[in-house]
N, C-alpha and C positions, 0 to 999 in steps of 0.2 A: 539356441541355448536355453536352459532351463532357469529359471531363479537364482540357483546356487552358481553354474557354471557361469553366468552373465556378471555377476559380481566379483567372483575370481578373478575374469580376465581381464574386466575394467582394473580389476586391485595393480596387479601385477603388470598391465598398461603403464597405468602412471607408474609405479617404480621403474618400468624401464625407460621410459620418456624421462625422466629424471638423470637418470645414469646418463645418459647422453646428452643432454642439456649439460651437467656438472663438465662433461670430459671435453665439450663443447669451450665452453667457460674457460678450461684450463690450459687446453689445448692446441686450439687454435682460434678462437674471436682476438688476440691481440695480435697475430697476424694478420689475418683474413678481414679483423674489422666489419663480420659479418651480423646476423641475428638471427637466432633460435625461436621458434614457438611451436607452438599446436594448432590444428584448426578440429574444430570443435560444430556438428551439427546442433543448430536451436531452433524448434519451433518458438510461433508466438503461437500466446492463449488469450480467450477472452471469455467471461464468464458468462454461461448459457443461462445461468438466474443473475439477474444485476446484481443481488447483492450480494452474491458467492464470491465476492471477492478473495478470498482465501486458497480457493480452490487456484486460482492462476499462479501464486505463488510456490503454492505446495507442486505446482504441476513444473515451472520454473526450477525450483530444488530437484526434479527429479529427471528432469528431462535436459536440463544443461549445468545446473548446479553439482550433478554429480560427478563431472569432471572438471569444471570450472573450478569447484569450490577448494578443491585440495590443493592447486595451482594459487590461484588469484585473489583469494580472499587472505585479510591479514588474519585470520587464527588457525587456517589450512584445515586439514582434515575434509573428510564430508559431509555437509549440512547437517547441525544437530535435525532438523524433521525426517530424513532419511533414515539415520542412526536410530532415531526413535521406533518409526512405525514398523523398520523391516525387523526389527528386536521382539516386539507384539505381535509382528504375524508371525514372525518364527515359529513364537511359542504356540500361536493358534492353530499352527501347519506339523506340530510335533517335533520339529529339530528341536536339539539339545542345545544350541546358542542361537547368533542370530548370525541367519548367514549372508550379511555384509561384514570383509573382513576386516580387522581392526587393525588401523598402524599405530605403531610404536611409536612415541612421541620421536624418536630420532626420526622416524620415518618422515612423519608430520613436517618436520621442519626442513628435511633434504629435502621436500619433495615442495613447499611451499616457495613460490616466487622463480618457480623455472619456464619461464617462457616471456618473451620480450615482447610478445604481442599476443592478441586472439583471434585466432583466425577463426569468422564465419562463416558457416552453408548455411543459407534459410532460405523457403522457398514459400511455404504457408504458414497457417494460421488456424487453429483448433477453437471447438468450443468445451471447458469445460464444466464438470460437475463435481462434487463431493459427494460421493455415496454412502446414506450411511451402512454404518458397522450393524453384522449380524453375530448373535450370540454364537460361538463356538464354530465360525468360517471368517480365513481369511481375510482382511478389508482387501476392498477391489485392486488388484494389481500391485499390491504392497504397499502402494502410494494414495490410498482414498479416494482417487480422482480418475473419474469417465472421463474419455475423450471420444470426440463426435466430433463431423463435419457439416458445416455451414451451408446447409442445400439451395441459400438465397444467393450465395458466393458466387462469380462466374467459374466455368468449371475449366479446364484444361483437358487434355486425353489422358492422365493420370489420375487415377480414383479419390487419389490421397490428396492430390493437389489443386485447392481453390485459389483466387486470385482475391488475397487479404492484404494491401498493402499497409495497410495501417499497423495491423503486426508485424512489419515489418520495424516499422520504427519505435513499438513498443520495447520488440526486441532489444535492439540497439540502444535504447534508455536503459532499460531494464540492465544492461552488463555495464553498462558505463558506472549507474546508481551501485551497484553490488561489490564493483571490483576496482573502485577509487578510479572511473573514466579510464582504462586501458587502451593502448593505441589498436584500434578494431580493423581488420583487413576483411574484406568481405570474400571470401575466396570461392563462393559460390553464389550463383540465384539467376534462377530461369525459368523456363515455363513450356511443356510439354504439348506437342500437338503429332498427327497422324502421317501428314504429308505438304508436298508445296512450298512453293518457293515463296506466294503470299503472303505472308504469315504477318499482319495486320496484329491479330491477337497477340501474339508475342511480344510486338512494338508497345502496344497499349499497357501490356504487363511488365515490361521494361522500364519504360516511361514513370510507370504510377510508384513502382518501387524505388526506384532512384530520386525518383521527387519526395517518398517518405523518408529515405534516407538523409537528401540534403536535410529536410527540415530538422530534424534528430540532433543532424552538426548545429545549424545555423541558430534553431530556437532551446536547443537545450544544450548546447556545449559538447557533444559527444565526437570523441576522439578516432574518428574514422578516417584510414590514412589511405584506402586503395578500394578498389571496387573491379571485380572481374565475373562474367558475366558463364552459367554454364549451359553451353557448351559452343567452343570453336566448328565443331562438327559432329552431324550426327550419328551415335555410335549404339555400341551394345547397352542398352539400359537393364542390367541385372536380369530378373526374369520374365521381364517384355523382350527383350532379346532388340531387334530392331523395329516394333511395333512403334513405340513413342518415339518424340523425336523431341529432342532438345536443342539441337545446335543451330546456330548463324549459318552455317554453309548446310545445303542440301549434301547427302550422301543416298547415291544409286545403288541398293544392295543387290539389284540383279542383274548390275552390268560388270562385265567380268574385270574393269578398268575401275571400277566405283567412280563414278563422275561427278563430281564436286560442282554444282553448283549455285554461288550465293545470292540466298534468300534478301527480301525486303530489311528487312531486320538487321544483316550485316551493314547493307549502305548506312540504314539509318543511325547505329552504331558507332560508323566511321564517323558520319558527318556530328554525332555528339562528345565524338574526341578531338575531331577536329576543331568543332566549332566552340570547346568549351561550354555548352548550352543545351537544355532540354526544348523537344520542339514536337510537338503531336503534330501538328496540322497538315503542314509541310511535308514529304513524302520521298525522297528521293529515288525512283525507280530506275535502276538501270539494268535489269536483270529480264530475261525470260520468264512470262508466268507460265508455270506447269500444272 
């Protein structure tokens, strides 16, 4: 989608996530005694110049703020830095308004405070920049801010994806600070490799993340209620098709049965549910290596 088309459909996302949350509400949670939310992708950022600090925030507003912020924040709508810049490049790009579109303060407020939790996917960690403005073009991507990847980062088989755990738990401060500490569900975070039932690195990137995460609860109060791990098995990854592989259990895509079976990574999984307890050292092998 284009500029314009990507902001419509986010628009009219959250109104209909709204609608359903209200009929939710009214409907059936005093039955069901269920809960309603959204889960929501965020990368972490961390600034490529130490003092650009600025830049991670701005990058924050635009990359999870911009559906967070009409939800979860108490004055709703979409971060005044949003509202601002895509209104300036509008004008710089020749549209006759800005085309982020603007709700109605009814909107604003139906749409403020519908979702009973945050559900997150995060899997890395960006570096950003601030680029500056040039007379008479665009700012970069709407939002001012370059993003780049971390080449000292350990890499995974996905381009996009380095092994930042630290953003991980900035993350997780980061929504907790913005949206009055919300109950956080982690509904996604994994880490992509080629083949094999080995997968060592996976464990390693497991481990370091959920250890950033405890400290997040433990040393800053943050309201993290679940943690789930992607993927159960490995499956079509968009347009890697079956190249990358995410999941706990091996999948055989040229056996006409698809043969299941689990990797290093499941055991060591179980025994951290079982055990209550994170444990690098220790190894649990009961599995075939392939």
């Amino acid at each position: 989608l284009g500029y314009p088309g990507k902001y419509l459909c986010m628009h009219n996302i959250l109104k209909a996530h709204a609608k359903i949350f209200h009929i939710y509400d009214k409907e059936f949670r005093k039955k069901q005694k269920g809960q309603i939310g959204i889960v929501l992708y965020c990368s972490g950022a961390f600034p490529k110049n130490p003092f650009d600090t600025a830049a991670v925030d701005v990058q924050f507003q635009f990359d999870c703020g911009w559906v967070a912020h009409p939800i979860f924040s108490k004055t709703g709508d979409y971060p005044a830095i949003m509202r601002h810049q895509i209104a300036e490049n509008s004008k710089l790009d020749g549209f006759p308004r800005s085309i982020l579109p603007v709700f109605s303060p009814e909107w604003v407020q139906y749409i403020k405070g519908t979702s009973d939790f945050f559900g997150l996917n995060h899997y890395t960690s960006k570096l950003v920049e601030i680029v500056p403005r040039s007379k008479g073009q665009a700012w970069y991507d709407y939002s001012g801010v370059k993003t780049s990847i971390d080449p000292s980062r350990p890499k995974s088989a996905s381009d996009w994806l380095r092994v930042v755990p630290a953003g991980f738990q900035e993350i997780i401060k980061k929504i907790a600070s913005e949206y009055d500490n919300p109950p956080i569900f982690i509904t996604e975070n994994g880490f992509s490799d080629r083949c094999c039932t080995s997968d060592y690195l996976r464990i390693s990137y497991l481990h370091s993340y959920m250890k950033a995460m405890l400290t997040a609860i433990r040393e800053s109060g943050c309201n993290v209620k679940g943690y789930a791990v992607w993927s159960l098995l490995d499956n079509f990854e968009w347009n890697k098709g079956y190249t990358e592989r995410f999941g706990l259990v091996h999948v055989n895509f040229t056996d006409p049965n698809r043969t299941r079976t689990p990797k290093w990574s499941m055991n060591w999984y179980k025994h951290v549910i079982e055990t209550k307890k994170l444990f690098i050292d220790e190894l649990p092998i009961t599995t075939i290596i392939v």
